[in-house]
N, C-alpha and C positions, 0 to 999 in steps of 0.2 A: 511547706513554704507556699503563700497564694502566690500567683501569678500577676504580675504585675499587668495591668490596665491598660491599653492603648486607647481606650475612649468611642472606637468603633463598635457601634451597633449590630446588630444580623441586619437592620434595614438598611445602614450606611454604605455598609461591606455592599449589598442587592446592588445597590445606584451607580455604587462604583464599577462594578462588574458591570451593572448594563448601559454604561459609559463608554466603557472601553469596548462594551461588542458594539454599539452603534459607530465608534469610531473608527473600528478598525472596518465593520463595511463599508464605510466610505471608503475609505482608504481602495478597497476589494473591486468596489465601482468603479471607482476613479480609473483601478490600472484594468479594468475588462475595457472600459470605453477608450485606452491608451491602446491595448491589443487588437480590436475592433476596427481601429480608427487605420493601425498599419497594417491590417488584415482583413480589407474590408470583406473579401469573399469568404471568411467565416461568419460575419455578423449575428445576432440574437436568435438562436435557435437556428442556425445555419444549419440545412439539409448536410453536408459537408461533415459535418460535427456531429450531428446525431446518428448519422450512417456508421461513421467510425466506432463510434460508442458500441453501437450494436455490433457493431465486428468484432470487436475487442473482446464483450462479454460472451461472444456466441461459441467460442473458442473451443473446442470438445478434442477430445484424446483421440487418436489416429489410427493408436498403435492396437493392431488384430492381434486373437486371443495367442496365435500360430507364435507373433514378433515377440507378445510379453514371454511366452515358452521358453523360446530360444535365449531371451537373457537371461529369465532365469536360467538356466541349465549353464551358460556363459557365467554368471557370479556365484554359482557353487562350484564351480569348476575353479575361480579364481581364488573364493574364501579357503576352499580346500588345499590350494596347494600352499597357499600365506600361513595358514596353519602349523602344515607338514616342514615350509622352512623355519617358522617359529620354535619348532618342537626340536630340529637338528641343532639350532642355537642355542638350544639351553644343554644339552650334551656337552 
């Protein structure tokens, strides 16, 4: 059975899409310059803002080789006993 026709092109479908990206940036601007406006101490590439960013991403694991040991050794000790009452319940 063919497919019935909507009349849109691949170049129509394009325009459309970059319609809606252009309007939805605006949109995007509009509310950074609304957050900006009641936040003025973050403003456009605010030190404040770019500091945090790098915090955020710089973020590294804590835990020494001694702490990951210990849990492990703490969740085979727990799997194992889940186990052992799993195994009495089926008796």
């Amino acid at each position: 059975m063919p497919k019935p026709s909507s009349g849109l092109t691949a170049g129509k479908l394009k325009e459309f899409a970059r319609k809606g990206a252009e309007h939805a940036l605006q949109e995007l601007r509009a509310e950074i310059t609304a957050i900006e406006r009641a936040f003025p101490e973050l403003g456009r590439g605010g030190q404040a803002v770019r500091q945090s960013v790098a915090k955020a991403t710089k973020r590294a694991r804590t835990m020494s080789a001694a702490a990951r040991k210990a849990v492990s050794q703490r969740m085979k000790k727990y799997w194992a006993e889940r186990r052992k009452a799993k195994a009495k319940m089926k008796r």
